[in-house]
ZAKOL-635806 format. One line per 3 residues: their letters; for each residue x, y, z of C-alpha. Coordinates in Angstrom, 3 decimals. Example, Ala and Ser with C-alpha at 12.3 -4.5 7.8 and 13.67 -1.06 7.14 Angstrom:
<batis>
AS	12.300/-4.500/7.800  13.670/-1.060/7.140;
</batis>
This chain:
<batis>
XXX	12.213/9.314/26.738  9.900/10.281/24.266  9.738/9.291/20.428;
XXX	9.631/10.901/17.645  8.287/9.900/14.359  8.936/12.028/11.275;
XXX	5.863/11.966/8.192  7.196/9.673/6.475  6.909/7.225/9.321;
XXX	3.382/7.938/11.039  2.138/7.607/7.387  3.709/4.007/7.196;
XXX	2.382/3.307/10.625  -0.926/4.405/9.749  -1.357/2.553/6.699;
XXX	0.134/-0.738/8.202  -2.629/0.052/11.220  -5.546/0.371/8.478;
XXX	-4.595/-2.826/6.744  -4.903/-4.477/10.320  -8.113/-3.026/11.087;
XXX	-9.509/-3.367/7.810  -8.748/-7.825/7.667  -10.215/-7.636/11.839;
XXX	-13.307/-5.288/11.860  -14.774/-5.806/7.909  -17.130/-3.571/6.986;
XXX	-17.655/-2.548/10.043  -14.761/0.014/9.466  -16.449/1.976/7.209;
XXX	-17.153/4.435/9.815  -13.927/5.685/9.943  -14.592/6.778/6.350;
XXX	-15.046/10.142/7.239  -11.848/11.152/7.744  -10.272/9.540/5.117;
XXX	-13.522/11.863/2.910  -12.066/14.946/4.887  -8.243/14.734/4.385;
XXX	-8.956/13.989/0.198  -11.345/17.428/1.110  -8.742/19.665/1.764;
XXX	-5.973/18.695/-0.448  -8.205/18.672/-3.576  -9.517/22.389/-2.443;
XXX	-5.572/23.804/-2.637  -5.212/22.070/-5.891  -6.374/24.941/-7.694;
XXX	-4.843/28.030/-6.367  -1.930/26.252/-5.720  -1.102/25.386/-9.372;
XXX	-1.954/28.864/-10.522  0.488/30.778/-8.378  3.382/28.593/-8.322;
XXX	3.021/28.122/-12.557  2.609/32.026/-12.917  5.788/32.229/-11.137;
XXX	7.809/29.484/-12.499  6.420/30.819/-16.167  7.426/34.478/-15.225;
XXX	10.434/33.857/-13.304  11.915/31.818/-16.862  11.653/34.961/-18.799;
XXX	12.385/32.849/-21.857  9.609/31.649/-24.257  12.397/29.171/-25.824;
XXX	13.060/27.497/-22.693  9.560/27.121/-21.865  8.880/25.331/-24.990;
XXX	11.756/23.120/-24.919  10.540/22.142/-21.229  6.855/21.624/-22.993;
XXX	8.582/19.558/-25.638  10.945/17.417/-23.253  8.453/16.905/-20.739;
XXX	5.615/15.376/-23.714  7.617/13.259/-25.395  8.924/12.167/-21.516;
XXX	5.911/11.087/-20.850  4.939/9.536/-23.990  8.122/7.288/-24.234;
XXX	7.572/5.940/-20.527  3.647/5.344/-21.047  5.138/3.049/-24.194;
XXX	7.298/0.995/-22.065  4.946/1.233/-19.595  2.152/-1.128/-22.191;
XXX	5.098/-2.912/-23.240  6.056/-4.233/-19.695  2.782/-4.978/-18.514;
XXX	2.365/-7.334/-21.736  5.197/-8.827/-20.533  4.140/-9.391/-17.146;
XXX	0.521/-10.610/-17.750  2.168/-13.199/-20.202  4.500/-14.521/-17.593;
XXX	1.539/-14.188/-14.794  -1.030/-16.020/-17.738  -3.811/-14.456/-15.298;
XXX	-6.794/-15.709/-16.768  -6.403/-18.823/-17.440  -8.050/-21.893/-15.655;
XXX	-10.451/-19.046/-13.920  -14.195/-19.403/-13.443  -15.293/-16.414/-12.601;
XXX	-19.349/-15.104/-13.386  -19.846/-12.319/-15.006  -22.183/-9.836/-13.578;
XXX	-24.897/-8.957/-16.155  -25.231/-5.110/-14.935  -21.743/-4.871/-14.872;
XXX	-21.399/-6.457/-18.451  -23.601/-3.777/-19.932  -22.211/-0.828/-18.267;
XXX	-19.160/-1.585/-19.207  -20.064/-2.267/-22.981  -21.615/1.050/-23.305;
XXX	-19.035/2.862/-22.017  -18.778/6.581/-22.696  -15.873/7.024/-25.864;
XXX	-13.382/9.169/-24.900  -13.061/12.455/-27.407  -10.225/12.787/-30.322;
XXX	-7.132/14.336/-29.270  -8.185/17.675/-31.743  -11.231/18.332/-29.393;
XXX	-8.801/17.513/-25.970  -6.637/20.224/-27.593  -9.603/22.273/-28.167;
XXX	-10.757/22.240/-24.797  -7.755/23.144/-23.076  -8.679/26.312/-23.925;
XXX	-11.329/27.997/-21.616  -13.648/29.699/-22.517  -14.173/30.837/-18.873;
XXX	-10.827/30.793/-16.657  -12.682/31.179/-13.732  -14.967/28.218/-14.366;
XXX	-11.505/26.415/-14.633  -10.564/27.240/-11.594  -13.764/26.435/-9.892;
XXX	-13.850/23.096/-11.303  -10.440/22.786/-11.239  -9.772/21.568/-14.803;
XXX	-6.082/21.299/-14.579  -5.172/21.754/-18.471  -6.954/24.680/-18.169;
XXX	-6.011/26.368/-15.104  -2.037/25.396/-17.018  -3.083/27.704/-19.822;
XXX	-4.559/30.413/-18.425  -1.318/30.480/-16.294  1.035/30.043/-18.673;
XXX	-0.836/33.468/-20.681  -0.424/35.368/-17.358  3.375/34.100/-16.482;
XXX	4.409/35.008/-20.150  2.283/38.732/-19.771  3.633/39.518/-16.940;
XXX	7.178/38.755/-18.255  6.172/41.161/-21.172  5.005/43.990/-19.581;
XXX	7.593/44.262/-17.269  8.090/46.447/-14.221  4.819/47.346/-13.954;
XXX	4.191/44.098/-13.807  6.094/43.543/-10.705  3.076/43.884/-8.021;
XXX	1.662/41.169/-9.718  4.232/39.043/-9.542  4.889/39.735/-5.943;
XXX	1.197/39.236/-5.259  1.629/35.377/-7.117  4.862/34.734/-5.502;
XXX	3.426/35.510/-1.975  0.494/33.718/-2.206  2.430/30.236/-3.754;
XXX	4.376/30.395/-0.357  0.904/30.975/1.554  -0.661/27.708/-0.611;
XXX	2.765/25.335/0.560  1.988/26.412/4.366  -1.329/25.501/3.786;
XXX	-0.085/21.782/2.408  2.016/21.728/5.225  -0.422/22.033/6.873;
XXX	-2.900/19.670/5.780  0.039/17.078/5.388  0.298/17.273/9.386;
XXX	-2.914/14.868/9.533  -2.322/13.043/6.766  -1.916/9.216/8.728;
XXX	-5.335/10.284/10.509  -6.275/10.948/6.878  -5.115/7.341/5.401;
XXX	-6.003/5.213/8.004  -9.371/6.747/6.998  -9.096/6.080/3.298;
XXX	-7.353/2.537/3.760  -9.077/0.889/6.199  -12.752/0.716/4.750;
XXX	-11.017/-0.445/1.330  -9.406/-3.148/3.111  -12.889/-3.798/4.905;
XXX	-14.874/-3.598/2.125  -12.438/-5.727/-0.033  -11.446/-8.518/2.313;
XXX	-9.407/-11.567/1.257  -12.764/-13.396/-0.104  -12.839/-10.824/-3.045;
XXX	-8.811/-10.626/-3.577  -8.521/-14.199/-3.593  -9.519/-14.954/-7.242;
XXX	-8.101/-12.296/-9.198  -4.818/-12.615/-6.744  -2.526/-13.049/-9.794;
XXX	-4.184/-10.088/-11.810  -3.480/-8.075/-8.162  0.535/-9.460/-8.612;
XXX	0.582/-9.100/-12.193  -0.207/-5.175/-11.784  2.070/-5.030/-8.672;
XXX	5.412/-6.696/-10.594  4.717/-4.882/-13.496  4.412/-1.482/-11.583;
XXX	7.780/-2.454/-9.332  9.833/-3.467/-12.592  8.735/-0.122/-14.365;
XXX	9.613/1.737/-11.245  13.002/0.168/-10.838  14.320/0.318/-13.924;
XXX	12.784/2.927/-16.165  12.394/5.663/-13.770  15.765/4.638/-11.557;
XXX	17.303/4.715/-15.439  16.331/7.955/-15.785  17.138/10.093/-13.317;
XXX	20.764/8.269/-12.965  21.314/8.916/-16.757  19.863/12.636/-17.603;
XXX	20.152/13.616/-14.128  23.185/11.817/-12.193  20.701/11.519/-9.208;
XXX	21.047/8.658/-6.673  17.339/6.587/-7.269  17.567/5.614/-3.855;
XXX	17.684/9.193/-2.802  14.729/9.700/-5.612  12.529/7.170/-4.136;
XXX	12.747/8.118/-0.493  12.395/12.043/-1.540  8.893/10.397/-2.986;
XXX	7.856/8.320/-0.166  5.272/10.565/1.363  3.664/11.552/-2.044;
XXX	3.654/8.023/-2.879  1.827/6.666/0.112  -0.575/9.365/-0.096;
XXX	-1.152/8.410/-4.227  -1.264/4.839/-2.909  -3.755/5.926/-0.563;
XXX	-6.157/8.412/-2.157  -6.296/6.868/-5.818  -5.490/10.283/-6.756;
XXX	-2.781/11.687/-9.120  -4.988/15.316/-9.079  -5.573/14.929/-5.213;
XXX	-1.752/14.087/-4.592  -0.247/16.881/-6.506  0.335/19.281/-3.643;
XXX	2.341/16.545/-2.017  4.415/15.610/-4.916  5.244/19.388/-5.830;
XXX	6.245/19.662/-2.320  8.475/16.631/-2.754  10.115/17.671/-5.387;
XXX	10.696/20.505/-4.283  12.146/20.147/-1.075  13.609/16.884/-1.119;
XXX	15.046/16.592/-5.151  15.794/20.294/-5.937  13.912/20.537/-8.736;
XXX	13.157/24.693/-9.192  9.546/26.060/-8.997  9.831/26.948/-12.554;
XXX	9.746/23.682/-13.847  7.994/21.803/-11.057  4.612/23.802/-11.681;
XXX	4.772/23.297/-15.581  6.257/19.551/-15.528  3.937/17.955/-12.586;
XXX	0.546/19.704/-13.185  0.780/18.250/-16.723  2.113/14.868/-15.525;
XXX	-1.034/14.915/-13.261  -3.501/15.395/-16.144  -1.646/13.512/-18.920;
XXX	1.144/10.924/-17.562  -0.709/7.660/-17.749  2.068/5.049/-17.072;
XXX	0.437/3.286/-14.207  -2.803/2.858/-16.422  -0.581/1.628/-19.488;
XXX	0.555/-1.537/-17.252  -3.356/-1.762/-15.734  -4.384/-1.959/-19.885;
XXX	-1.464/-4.682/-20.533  -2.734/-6.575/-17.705  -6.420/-6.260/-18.407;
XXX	-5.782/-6.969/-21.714  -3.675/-9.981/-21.488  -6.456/-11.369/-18.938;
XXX	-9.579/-10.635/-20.382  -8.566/-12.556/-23.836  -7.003/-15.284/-21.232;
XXX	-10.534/-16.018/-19.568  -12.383/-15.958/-23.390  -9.402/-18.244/-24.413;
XXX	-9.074/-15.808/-27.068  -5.366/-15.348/-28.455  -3.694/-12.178/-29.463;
XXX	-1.377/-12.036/-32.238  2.140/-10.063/-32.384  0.336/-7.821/-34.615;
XXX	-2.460/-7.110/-31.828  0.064/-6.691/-29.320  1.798/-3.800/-31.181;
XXX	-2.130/-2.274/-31.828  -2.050/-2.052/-27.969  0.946/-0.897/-27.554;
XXX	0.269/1.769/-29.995  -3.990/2.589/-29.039  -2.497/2.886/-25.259;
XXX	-0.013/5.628/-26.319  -2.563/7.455/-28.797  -5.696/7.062/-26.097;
XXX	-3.505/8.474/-23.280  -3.414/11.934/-25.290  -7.157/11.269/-26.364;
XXX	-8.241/11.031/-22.746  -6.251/13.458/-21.115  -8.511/15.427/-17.882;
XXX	-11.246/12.845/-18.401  -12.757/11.029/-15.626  -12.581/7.699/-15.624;
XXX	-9.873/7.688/-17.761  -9.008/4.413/-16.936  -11.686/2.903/-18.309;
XXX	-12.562/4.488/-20.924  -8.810/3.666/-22.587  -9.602/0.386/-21.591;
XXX	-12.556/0.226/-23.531  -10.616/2.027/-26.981  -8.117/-0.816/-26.430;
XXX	-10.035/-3.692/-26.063  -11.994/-2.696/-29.223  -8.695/-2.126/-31.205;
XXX	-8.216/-5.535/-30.960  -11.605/-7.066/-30.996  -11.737/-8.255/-27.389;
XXX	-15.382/-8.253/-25.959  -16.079/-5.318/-23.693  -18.202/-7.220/-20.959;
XXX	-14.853/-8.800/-19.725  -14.205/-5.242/-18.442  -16.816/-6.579/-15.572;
XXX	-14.342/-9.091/-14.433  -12.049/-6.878/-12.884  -14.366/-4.128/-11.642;
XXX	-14.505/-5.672/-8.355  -10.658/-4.544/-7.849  -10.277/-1.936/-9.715;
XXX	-9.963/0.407/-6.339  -7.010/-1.680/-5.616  -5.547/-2.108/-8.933;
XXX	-6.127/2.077/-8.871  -4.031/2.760/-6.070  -1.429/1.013/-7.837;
XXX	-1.521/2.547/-10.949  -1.870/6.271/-9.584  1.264/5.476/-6.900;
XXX	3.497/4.635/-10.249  1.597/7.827/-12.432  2.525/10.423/-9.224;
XXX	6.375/8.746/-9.303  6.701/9.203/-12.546  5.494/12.871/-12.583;
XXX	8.310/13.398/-10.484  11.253/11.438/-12.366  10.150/13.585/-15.480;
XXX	10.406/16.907/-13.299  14.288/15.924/-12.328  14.840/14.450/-15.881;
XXX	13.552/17.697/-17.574  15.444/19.834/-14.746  18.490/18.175/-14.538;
XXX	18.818/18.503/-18.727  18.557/21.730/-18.126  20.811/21.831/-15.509;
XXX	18.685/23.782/-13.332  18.729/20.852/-10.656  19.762/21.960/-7.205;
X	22.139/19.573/-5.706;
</batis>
């Protein structure tokens, strides 16, 4: 009798088998690396083409500039309201968790400086300003998401005003969406080859010797993600869109565990519109506006990674923060996560606006910079989950959700 396992469970089974070989070989795994390189390969090179033709169709297929704004509007302030509660809880957290306290750890000089002279992330005029290109085809060969939204956007709304003549256009973007989902299908066939090659040389590298000592920073982030998870996103979608969570969060696994695995919210986003798609019945027309965006801008995962770095970093200077510096977090978090929207390293350059907000030293960004892989995979599992809880809030509101 023979068995057979569906995605969801060969990508369980292969990240349970790189934690295993991780802990047993080292760093000895890191030869296996490879094809962990080669699966985050081809999902990042459908990223691209894949966003432009399935948010020229969704944009074209609306054929109503007032819905498309109040889908814009919904799905910002969305995002903005969850990457509040997001600070908020992991405060919370880290003050239960007290991380940093009774911890000797040494700071690495070279570490210290680099992180003191971090680059500054730019205003959120010239973020606007660049989400404009100047070159759409540069956009889409760097694949600057924002951009690659615009452009589309000016082509779904074009097409909607010319019209018929339009149409072979249209057909020509609607075709070749359906060709870019094959192709994720595709790819997604050898995705647990693909993990057990990203996991296991993290594991390896990692190792419980380096975990050890910043285990309750490691829990702090993990609570704080699971409580934001449960009850903000479940929240949601029960209350704007009368969807089962526990039918939410399985419809997710798959794009979750490859988010968990790849560190990626850019490099999951073929999974998660494919999710949503298939499995929560959100329509194409909103899925290609609401989860592109959420990919670029939705920083809820690195809101609880600031709380938590925050709440540690003053712990280990025994420095302590006021009400009135908690609320300045609360609020740079919110403001920087519009600020830094498409940059790399976003992470840490918000970090770096927030611990100068409240006059915490920089160099303590060194002390977690040894897990920040880990604490990354956390962060961009809760980001890609709740991309998708705003694409069935926003859909269901509009009561375009397909039960």
């Amino acid at each position: 009798m023979k068995l057979k396992f569906n995605l969801v469970t060969q990508i369980f089974i292969a990240f349970v088998v790189a934690i295993i070989l991780g802990l047993i070989f080292g760093k000895s795994i890191e030869v296996i690396k490879p094809l962990g390189d080669l699966f985050l390969r081809l999902i990042k090179f459908i990223i691209a083409p894949l966003i432009l033709s399935t948010l020229v169709v969704g944009i074209a297929s609306t054929g109503d500039p007032k819905q498309l704004g109040r889908i814009g509007m919904k799905t910002i302030v969305y995002y903005l309201i969850t990457t509040a509660l997001a600070i908020i809880i992991g405060l919370a957290v880290a003050l239960m968790f007290s991380p940093g306290k009774g911890l000797d750890i040494k700071l690495d000089a070279s570490q210290a400086a680099e992180a003191a002279s971090a680059e500054k992330a730019p205003g959120a005029i010239q973020t606007l300003l660049e989400i404009v290109p100047t070159n759409p085809f540069e956009a889409l060969a760097t694949a600057n998401i924002l951009q690659i939204i615009f452009f589309a956007i000016f082509i779904g709304i074009a097409i909607t005003i010319v019209g018929k003549r339009a149409q072979p256009v249209l057909t020509f973007f609607d075709a070749f969406s359906e060709i870019m989902y094959k192709v994720t299908g595709m790819i997604m066939k050898v995705a647990p080859i693909g993990i057990l090659g990203l996991v296991a040389p993290v594991v390896g590298a990692y190792g419980l010797s380096v975990l050890l000592p910043l285990l309750k920073v490691i829990l702090a982030v993990l609570v704080a993600c699971i409580l934001h998870m449960i009850f903000v996103y479940s929240s949601a979608v029960r209350v704007f869109a009368k969807m089962n969570p526990i039918r939410f969060f399985k419809g997710m696994t798959p794009a979750g565990m490859v988010a968990f695995s790849t560190a990626s919210s850019a490099g999951t986003l073929p999974v998660t519109i494919q999710n949503v798609e298939e499995n929560l019945g959100v329509p194409k027309k909103i899925s290609s506006f609401v989860l592109p965006l959420g990919a670029t801008i939705n920083m809820d995962g690195t809101a609880i990674y600031q709380g938590v770095s925050v709440v540690f970093i003053a712990q280990f200077f025994n420095l302590d923060l006021s009400m009135m510096q908690l609320l300045t977090v609360v609020l740079t978090t919110v403001l920087a996560s519009i600020g830094t929207a498409g940059v790399p390293g976003a992470g840490l350059i918000m970090l770096t606006m927030v611990l100068s907000s409240v006059g915490l030293p920089l160099e303590g960004i060194a002390l977690i910079a040894g897990i920040d892989r880990i604490l990354d995979m956390l962060r961009t599992l809760v980001n890609i989950i709740g991309d998708a809880s705003a694409a069935v809030v926003v859909a269901g509101s509009e009561r375009e959700l397909e039960r």
